[in-house]
C-alpha positions as CSV (number, residue, x, y, z in Angstrom):
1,X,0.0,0.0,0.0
2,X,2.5,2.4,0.7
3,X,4.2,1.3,-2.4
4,X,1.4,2.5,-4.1
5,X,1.0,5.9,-2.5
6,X,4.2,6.7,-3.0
7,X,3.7,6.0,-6.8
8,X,0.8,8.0,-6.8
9,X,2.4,11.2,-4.9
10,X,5.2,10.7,-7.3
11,X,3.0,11.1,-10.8
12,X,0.7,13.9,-9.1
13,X,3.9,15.5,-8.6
14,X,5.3,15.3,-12.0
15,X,2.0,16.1,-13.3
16,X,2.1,19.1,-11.4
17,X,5.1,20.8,-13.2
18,X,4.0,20.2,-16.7
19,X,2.8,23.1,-18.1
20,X,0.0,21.1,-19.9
21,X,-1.6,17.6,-18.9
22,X,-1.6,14.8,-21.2
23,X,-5.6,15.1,-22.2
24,X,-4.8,18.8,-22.7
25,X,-1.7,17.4,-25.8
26,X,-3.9,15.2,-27.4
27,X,-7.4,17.7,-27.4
28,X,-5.2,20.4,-28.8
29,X,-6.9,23.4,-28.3
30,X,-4.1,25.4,-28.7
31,X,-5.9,28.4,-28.7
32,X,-7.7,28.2,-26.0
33,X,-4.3,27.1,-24.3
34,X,-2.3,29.9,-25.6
35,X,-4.9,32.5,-24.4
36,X,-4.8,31.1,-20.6
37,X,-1.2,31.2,-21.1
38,X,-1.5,34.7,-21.8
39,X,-3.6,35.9,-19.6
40,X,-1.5,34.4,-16.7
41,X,1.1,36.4,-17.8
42,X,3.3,33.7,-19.2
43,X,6.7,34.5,-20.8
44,X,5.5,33.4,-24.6
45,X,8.1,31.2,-25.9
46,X,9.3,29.8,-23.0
47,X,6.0,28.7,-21.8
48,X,5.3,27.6,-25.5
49,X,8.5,24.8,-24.9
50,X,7.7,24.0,-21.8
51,X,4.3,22.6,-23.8
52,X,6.3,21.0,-26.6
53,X,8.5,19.1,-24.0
54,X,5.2,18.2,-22.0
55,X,3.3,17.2,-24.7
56,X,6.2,15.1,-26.6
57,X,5.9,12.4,-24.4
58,X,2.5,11.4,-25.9
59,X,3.8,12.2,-28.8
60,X,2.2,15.3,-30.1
61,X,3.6,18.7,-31.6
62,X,1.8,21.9,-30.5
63,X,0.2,23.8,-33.4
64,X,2.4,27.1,-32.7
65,X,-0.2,29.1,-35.0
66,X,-3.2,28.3,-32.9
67,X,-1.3,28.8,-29.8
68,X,0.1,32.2,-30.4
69,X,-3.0,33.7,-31.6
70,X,-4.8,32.6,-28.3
71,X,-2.0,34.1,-26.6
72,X,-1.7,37.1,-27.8
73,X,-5.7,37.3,-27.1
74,X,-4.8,36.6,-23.7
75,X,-2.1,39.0,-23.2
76,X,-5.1,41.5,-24.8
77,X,-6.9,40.9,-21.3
78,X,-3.6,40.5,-18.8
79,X,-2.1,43.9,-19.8
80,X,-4.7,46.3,-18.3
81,X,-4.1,48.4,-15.4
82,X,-6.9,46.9,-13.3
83,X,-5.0,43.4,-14.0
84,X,-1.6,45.4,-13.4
85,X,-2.9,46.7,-10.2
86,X,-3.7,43.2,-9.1
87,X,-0.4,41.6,-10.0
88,X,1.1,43.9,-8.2
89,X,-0.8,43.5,-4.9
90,X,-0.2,40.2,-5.1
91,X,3.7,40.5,-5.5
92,X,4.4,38.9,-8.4
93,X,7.4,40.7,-10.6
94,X,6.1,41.9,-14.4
95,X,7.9,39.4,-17.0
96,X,7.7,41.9,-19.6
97,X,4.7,40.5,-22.1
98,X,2.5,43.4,-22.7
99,X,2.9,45.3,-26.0
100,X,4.2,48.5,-26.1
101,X,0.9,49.9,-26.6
102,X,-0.7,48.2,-23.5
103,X,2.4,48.2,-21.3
104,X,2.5,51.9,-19.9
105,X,-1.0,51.6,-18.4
106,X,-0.2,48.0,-17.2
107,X,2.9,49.3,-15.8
108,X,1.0,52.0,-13.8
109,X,-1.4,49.8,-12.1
110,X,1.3,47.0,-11.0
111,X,3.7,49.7,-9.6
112,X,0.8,51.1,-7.2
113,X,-0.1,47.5,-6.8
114,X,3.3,46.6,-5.8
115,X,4.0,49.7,-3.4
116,X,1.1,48.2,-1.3
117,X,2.5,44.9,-1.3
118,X,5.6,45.9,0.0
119,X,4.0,48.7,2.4
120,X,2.3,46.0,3.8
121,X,5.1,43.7,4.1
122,X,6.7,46.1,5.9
123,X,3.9,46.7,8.4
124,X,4.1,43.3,8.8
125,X,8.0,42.5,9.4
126,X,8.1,45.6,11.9
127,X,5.0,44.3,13.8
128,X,6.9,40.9,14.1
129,X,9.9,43.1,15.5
130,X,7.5,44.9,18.4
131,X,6.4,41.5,19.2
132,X,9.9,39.6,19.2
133,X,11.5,42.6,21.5
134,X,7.7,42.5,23.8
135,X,8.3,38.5,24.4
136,X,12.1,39.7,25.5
137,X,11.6,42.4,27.4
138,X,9.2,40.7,29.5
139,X,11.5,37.7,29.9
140,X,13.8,40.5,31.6
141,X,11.5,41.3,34.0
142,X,12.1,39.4,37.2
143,X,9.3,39.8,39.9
144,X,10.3,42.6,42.4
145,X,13.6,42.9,40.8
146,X,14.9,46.5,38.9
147,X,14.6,46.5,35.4
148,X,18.3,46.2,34.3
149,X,19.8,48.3,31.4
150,X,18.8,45.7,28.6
151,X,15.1,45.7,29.4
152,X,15.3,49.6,28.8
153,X,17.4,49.3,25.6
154,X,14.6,47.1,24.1
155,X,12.2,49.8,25.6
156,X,13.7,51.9,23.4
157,X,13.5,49.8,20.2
158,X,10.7,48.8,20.5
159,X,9.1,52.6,21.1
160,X,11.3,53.4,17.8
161,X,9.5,50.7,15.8
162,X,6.4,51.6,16.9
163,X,7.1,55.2,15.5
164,X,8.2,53.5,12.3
165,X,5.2,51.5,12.5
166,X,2.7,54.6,12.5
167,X,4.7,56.2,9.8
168,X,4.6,52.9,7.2
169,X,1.0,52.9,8.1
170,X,0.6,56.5,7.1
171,X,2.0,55.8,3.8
172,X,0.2,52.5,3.2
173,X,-2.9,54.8,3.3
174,X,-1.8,57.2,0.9
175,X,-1.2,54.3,-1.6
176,X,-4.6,53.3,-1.1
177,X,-5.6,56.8,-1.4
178,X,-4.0,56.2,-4.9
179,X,-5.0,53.4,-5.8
180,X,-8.3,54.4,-5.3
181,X,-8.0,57.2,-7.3
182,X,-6.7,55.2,-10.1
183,X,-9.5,52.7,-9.9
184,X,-12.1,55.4,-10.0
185,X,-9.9,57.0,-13.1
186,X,-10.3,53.7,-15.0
């Protein structure tokens, strides 16, 4: 039995990193393919060999027309600012697919997007500094006992953090502030 699972993780696993399954190769919608592939954001031809290499194990060639014109229809719908704005936010770094027509607008949107992602990030890593240096402090706190000179230096830290916590808030508003002003701009 566990023979067999580990069989089974295995081939979930290598189905898992190819970029098309085996009843995807032998339908061959390409175009339908090509356009998820570019509305993900997909670098073109790299995702386009990462298909032929998945799908030459059963045997089949991709139909490179078919695929590229769904792609380029899918790029149509990834490079927009709304979709720009939402990459961003979500961290992922631009692979440079949108046309030059598209790609200023795009670029707007993921810049804001990405200012709040990393705003936010660091809201977060300070807040898990304030709590780190709470948990010591406290640990150097003895009952009745004076505070020694390390509880106060952490005192002091952590009241500097929490000043650099109220400004990275501040500016994580005014980048909402933007990016609502861009949304209602749109």
């Amino acid at each position: 039995m566990r023979v067999f699972l580990g069989i089974l993780a295995g081939a979930l696993l290598l189905s898992a990193c190819a970029s098309v399954s085996r009843e995807e190769c032998l339908a061959g919608d390409w175009a339908a393919i090509g356009a998820r592939d570019g509305a993900d954001g997909r670098l073109g031809e790299t995702q386009f060999n990462r298909h032929v290499a998945a799908c030459a194990k059963v045997d089949i060639t991709p139909d490179r027309t078919a695929w590229a014109a769904g792609y380029e229809a899918g790029l149509r719908q990834y490079c927009t600012p709304q979709t720009g704005l939402r990459v961003g936010e979500a961290g992922r770094i631009y692979q440079n697919v949108c046309p030059a027509a598209s790609e200023p607008a795009f670029l707007r949107g993921h810049e804001l997007g990405l200012a709040a992602y990393r705003q936010r990030q660091r809201i977060a890593e300070i807040e898990r500094e304030i709590s780190s240096l709470r948990s010591e402090s406290s640990g150097l706190l003895r009952a009745g006992a004076e505070a020694p000179p390390e509880w106060h230096s952490t005192q002091s830290e952590r009241l500097a953090l929490q000043l650099d916590l109220m400004v990275a808030r501040s500016d994580l508003l005014r980048i909402e502030r933007e990016i609502r002003a861009f949304r209602a701009a749109l």
